[in-house]
N, C-alpha and C positions, 0 to 999 in steps of 0.2 A: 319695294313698296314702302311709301314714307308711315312711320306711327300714325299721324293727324289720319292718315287714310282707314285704318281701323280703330282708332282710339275713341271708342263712346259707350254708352249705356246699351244695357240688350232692354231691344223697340216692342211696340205693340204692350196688347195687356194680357199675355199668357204666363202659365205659374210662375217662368223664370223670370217677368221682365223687371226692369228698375222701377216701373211704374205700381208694381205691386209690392216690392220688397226694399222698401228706400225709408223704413220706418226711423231707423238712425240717424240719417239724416234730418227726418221731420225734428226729431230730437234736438240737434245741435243748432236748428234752424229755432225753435222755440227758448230753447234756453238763452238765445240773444237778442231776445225782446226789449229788457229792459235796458241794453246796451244802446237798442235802436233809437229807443222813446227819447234816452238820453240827447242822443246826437242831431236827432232832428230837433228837438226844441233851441239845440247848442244854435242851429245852424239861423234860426228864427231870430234868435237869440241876437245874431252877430248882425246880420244883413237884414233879416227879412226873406222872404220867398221870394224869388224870380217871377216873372209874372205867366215865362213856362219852366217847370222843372226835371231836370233830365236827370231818368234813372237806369242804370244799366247792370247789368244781372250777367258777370261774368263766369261762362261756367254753370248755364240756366237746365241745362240736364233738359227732360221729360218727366212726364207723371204729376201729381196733384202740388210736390213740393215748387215746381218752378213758379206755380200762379201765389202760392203760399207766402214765399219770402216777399211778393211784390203787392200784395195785399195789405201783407202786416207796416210796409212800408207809408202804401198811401194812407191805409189808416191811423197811420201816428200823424202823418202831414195836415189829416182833416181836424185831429182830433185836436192838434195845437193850433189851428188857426181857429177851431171855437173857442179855445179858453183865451187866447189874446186879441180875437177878434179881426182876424184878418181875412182880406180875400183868397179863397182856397185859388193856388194857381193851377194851371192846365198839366197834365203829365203827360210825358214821351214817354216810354217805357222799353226801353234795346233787350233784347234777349240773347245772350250771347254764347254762343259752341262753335265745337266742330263742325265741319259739314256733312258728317253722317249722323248727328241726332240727330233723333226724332220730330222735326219740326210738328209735321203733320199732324200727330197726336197734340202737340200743345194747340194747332190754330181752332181744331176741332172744339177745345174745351174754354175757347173765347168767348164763343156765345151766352153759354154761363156764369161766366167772369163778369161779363158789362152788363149782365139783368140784375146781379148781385150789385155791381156798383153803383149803379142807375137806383137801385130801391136805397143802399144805404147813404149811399154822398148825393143823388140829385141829379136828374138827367143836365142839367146845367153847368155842372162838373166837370170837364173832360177830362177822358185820359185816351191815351193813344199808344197802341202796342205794337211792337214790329218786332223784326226777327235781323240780326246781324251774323251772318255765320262767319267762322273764319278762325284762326287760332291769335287770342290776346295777346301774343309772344310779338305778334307782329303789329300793323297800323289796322285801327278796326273805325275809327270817325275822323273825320274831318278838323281841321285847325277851329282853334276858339271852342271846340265842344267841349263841357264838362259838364257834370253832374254828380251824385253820389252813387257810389260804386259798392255791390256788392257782391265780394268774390268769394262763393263757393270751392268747399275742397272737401272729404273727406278720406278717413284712412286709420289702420290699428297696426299696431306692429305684433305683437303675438300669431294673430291669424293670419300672417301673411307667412310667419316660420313653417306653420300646420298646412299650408296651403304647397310647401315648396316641398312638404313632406308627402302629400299627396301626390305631387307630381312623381314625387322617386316610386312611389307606390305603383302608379299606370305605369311605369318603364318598367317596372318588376313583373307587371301582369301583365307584358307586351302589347299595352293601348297606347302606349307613345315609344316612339325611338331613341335611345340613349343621345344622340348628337344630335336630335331634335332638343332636347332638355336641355345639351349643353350649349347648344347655339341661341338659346335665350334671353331676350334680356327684358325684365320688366322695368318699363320706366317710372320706377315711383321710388321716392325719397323723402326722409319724412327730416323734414326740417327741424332744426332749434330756434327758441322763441328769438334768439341773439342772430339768427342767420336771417331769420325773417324779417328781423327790425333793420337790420344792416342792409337786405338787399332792395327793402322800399326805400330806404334812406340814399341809397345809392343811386337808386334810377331816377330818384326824381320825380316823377309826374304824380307822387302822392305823398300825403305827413299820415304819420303814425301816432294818435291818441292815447289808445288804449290794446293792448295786445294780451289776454289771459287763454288758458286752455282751459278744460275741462274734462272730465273720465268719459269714457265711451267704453261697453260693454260686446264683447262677443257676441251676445245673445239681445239681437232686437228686442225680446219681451220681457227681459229680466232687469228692468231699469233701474230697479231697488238694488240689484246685486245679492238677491236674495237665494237663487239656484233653485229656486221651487218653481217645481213645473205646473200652472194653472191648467183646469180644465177644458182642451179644447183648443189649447195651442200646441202649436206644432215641438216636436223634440230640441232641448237644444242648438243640438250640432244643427238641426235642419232649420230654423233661423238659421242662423250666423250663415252657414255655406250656400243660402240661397242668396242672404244680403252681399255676399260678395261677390256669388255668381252674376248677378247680376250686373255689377260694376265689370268686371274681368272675363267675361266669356267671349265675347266679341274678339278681341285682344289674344284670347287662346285659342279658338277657333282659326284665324289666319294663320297661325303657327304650326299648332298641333293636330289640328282638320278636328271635324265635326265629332265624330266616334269614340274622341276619346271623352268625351265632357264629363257624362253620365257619369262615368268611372271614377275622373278626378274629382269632379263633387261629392259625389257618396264617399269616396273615402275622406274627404274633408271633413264632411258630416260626421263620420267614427272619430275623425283624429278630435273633434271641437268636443261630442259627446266624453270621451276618453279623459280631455284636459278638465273639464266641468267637475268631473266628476270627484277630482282629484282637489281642488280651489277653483274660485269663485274668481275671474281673471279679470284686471281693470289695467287701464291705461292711463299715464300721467299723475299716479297719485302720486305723489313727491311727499306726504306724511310717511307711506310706508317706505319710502325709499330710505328716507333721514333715518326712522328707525333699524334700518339693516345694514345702513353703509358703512359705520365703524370695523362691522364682524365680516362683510365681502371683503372688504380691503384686505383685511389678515388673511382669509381664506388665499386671497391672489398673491400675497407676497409670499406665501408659503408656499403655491403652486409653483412662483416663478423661480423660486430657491430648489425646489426637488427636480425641476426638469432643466435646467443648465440655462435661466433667464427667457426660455422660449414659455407659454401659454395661451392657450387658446380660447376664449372666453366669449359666452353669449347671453344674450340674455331669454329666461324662460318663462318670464311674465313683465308684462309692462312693456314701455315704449323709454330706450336710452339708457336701463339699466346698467350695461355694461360698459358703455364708454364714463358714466357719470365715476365707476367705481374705479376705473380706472385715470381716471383724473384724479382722485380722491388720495389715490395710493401714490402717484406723482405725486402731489402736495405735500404730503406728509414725507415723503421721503425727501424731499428738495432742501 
């Protein structure tokens, strides 16, 4: 069975699906607003608007996020042809997955999209939404098509440690098979801004502007990073292990069969509760990195002194700790 064949979002809108627990995503989908406004005025800026404008949404998922990102889009489009006075051009709009998302659920929630657009831009407006399934690795349109492109991704590195630890937890309470566990392989890798700038660069078919991260949180609801639990939200750990469940149960399901789910999530849930409890877990902060990376490096070069140059090192909060300290201590030794 090839990945592309189970690799998508869990469907429908029951407690587990993405369509109810993709709040972090809403998040990272918000915070590049103003990146967006930027770029479309850029683009007005340079040319002008085509007289139709092609938008494609790679990596469109399901749930309220996919119409989300494509809203905020034509919105900035309408918003800058009032202040410069131009004719709003017509929109294509591609949606673009696997062939096991959830299409369905997004056609259903069209109807509401074009009464919304229709009251705020003018039935005179057009826009026009399709669906392109297929995987972007490969040919997804036609010669001469372009438009602006936006490619969805998400992902943490901390809870994906917690997550691997859960699984050893179901083979200890015999809900998964030890060479089930070991014959596993998750396809995800989380990139350096320097890989990502290097491999647009390399392919070709797009230029790279602006490239920044931002923190992302374990916990959906703790956006402050504040660890206090509000009235009426769900427990830590059950954010986070639902927000992943989400994204990855489909993916473990083919694997490890149905039966085990329940198990590996709940105990997710303890391991995210467990970590919380202890610090307040964030991704990408590169202030707290600077301040702690002089005293990891000593720590490793003293590791690698007492055990005859061999050492084992991970990192227990954040995304890249460990390789970053480990270059660091290269450097300085060079």
């Amino acid at each position: 069975m090839e990945v592309a064949d189970f690799l998508r979002m869990n469907t429908g809108n029951p407690e587990s699906s993405y369509a109810t627990n993709s709040s972090v995503q809403e998040i990272a989908i918000r915070k590049t607003e103003a990146v967006l406004k930027e770029t479309i005025k850029s683009i007005a800026n340079l040319h002008g608007f085509p007289q139709c404008l092609n938008i494609a949404d790679l990596g469109c998922s399901s749930g309220p996020n996919t119409l989300l990102a494509i809203s905020n889009i034509i919105h900035e489009v309408h918003e800058v042809c009032k202040e410069k006075n131009l004719k709003p051009p017509q929109l294509q709009v591609c949606l673009n997955d696997l062939f096991g998302n959830d299409f369905n659920s997004v056609f259903k929630s069209l109807p509401m999209f074009y009464a919304n657009y229709n009251k705020e831009e003018g039935e005179n407006n057009m826009c026009f939404v399709s669906a392109v399934p297929g995987s972007f690795h490969g040919r997804l349109f036609p010669d001469h098509s372009r438009g602006n492109v936006d490619p969805c991704s998400d992902g943490s590195g901390r809870v994906m440690e917690l997550l691997g630890k859960s699984l050893v937890d179901a083979v200890n309470e015999g809900f998964v098979l030890e060479s089930d566990l070991n014959s596993f392989n998750m396809p995800v890798y989380g990139a350096y801004k320097d890989e990502i700038s290097e491999t647009i660069h390399n392919q070709g078919s797009f230029s790279l502007d602006m490239l920044e991260t931002f923190e992302i949180n374990l916990d959906p609801y703790d956006t402050n990073y504040e660890n206090v639990k509000a009235s009426g939200e769900p427990n830590r750990g059950e954010g986070a292990a639902k927000t992943l469940r989400a994204v990855v149960e489909p993916m473990f399901v083919a694997h490890f069969g149905n039966s085990a789910m329940e198990c590996v999530f709940k105990k997710l849930e303890e391991r995210v509760d467990e970590q919380m409890a202890i610090e307040k877990t964030r991704d990408f902060d590169a202030f707290d990195l600077h301040l702690h990376l002089a005293y990891a490096g000593l720590k490793l070069h003293k590791a690698i002194n007492q055990n005859g140059g061999i050492t084992y090192m991970h990192c227990t909060v954040g995304l890249g700790r460990a390789p970053a300290t480990a270059i660091h201590l290269q450097t300085r030794l060079a």
